[in-house]
C-alpha positions in Angstrom: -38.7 -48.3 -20.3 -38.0 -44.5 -20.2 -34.0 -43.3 -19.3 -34.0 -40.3 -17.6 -30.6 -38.8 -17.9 -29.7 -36.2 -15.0 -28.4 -32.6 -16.2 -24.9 -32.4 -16.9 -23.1 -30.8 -12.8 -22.8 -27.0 -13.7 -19.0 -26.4 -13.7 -17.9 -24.3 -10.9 -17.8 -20.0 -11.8 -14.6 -18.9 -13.1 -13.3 -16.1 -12.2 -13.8 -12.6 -13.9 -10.9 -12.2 -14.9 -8.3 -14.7 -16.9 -5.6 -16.4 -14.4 -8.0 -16.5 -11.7 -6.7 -13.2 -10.3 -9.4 -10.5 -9.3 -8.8 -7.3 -10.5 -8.2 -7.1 -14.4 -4.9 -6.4 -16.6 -5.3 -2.5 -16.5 -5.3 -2.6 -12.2 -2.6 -4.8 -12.3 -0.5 -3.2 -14.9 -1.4 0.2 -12.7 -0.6 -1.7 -9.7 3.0 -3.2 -10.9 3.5 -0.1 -11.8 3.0 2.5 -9.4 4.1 -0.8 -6.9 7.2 -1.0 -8.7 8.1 2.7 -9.1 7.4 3.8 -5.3 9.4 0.4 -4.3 12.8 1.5 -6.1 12.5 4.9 -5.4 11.8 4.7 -1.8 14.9 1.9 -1.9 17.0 4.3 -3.5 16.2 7.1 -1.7 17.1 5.1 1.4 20.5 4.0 0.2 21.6 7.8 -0.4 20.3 8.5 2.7 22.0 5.6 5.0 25.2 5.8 3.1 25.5 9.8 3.0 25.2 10.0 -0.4 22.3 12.5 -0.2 21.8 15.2 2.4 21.4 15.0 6.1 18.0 15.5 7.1 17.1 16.6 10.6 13.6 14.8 10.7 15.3 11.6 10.4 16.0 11.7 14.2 12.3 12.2 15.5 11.2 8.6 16.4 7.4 9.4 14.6 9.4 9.7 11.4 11.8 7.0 11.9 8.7 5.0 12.5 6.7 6.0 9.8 9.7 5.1 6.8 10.1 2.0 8.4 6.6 0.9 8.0 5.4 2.9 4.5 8.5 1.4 3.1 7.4 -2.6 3.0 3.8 -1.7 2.7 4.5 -0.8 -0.8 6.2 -4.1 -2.6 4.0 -5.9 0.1 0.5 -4.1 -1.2 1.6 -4.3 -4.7 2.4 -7.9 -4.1 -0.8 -8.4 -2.4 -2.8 -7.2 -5.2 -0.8 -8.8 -7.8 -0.7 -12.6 -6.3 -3.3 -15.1 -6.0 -6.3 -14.7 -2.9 -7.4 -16.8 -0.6 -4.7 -18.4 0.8 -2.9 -19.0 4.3 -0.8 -16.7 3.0 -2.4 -14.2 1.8 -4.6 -13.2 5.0 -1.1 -13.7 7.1 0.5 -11.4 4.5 -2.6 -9.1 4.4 -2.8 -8.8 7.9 0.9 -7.6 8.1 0.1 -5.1 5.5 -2.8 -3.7 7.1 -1.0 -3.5 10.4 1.8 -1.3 8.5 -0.7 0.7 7.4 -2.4 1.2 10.7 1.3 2.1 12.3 2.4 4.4 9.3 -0.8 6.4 9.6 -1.0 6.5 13.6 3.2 7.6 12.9 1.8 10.3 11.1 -0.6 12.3 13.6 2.8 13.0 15.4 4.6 14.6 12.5 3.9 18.1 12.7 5.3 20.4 10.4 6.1 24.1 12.4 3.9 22.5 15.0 0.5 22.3 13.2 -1.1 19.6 10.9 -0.5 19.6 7.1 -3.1 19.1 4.2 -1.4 15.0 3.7 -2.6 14.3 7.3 -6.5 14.2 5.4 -4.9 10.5 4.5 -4.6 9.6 8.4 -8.2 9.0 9.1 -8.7 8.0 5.4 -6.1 5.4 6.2 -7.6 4.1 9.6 -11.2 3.9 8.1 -10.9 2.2 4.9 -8.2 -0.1 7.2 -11.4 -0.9 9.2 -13.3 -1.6 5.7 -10.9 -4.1 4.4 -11.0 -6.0 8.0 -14.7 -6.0 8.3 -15.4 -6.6 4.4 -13.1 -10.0 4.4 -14.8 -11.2 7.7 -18.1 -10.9 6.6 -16.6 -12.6 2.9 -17.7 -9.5 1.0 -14.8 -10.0 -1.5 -16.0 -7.6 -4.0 -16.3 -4.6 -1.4 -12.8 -5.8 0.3 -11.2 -5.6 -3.5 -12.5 -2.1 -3.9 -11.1 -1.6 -0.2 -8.2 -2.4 -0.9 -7.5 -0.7 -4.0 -8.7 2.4 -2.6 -6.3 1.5 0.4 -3.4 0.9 -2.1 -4.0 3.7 -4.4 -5.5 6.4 -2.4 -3.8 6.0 1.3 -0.2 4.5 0.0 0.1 6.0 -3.4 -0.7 9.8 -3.9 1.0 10.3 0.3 4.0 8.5 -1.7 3.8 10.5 -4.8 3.4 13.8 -2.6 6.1 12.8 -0.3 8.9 12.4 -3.2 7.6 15.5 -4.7 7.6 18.4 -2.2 10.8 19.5 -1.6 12.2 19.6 2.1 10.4 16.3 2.8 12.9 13.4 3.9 11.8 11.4 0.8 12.1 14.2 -1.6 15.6 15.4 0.0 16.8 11.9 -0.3 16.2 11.2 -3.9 16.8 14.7 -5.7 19.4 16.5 -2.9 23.1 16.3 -3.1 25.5 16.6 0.1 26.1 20.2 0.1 22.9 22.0 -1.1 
């Protein structure tokens, strides 16, 4: 009498990375980074802005403005947190979903910031903004995680990072007036 002994059930794929997280340590060291650094200095830029500790800015009073810091400003701790956390989840499409929509607004906000009445060379991010928005959207519903990870770290990185970087760096901009200015320049 011959035993057959079935094959041993394949264990299931593991993840590429350790933790089961899907982008490795050097994107999420970048992404803690650049997450945490554009979270405190867009918080602190805030407080000395709210509490008069920096200069009064003008812009602060048009409504596309307004709008646009009150959206960009969660969409960075929320993107970074995003990228950082575990996928899948309930949570994480709620979450993601919220992000994107921030996105969306800060970018639509945008088109109605004019500076002396005429676009400026940031407003390229706009329609990179709204199309790789679309990518990540229609990449998760068709469960084409590896294309929606690239998505979103383009997303992350190219719409929400160098704008941000930009924005703290050119002087006269609200951000760039709130961190660096002093009442009475």
């Amino acid at each position: 009498m011959t035993t057959t002994t079935l094959p041993a059930r394949m264990p299931a794929p593991r993840p590429a990375t350790a933790g089961g997280f899907d982008i490795g340590p050097r994107t999420r060291l970048a992404v803690a980074t650049v997450g945490t650094a554009l979270t405190l200095l867009a918080g602190l830029a805030l407080l000395r802005g709210l509490l008069g500790f920096a200069p009064a800015h003008p812009n602060i009073r048009e409504f596309a403005i307004a709008l646009h810091v009150a959206t960009v400003v969660p969409a960075i701790p929320l993107g970074g947190y995003l990228l950082l956390a575990r996928k899948g989840g309930k949570r994480h499409k709620q979450l993601g979903k919220l992000w994107i929509g921030l996105m969306v607004t800060t970018a639509l906000a945008a088109i109605f910031i004019q500076t002396s009445g005429s676009f400026s060379f940031i407003h390229i991010f706009v329609p990179i903004t709204l199309i790789a928005s679309y990518r990540v959207i229609a990449s998760a519903r068709r469960g084409d995680f590896a294309t929606h990870r690239k998505q979103i770290l383009s997303l992350f990185f190219g719409a929400l990072t160098i704008p941000g970087i930009v924005a703290f760096a050119l002087p006269g901009r609200l951000m760039n007036v709130w961190i660096f200015g002093w009442p009475g320049m």
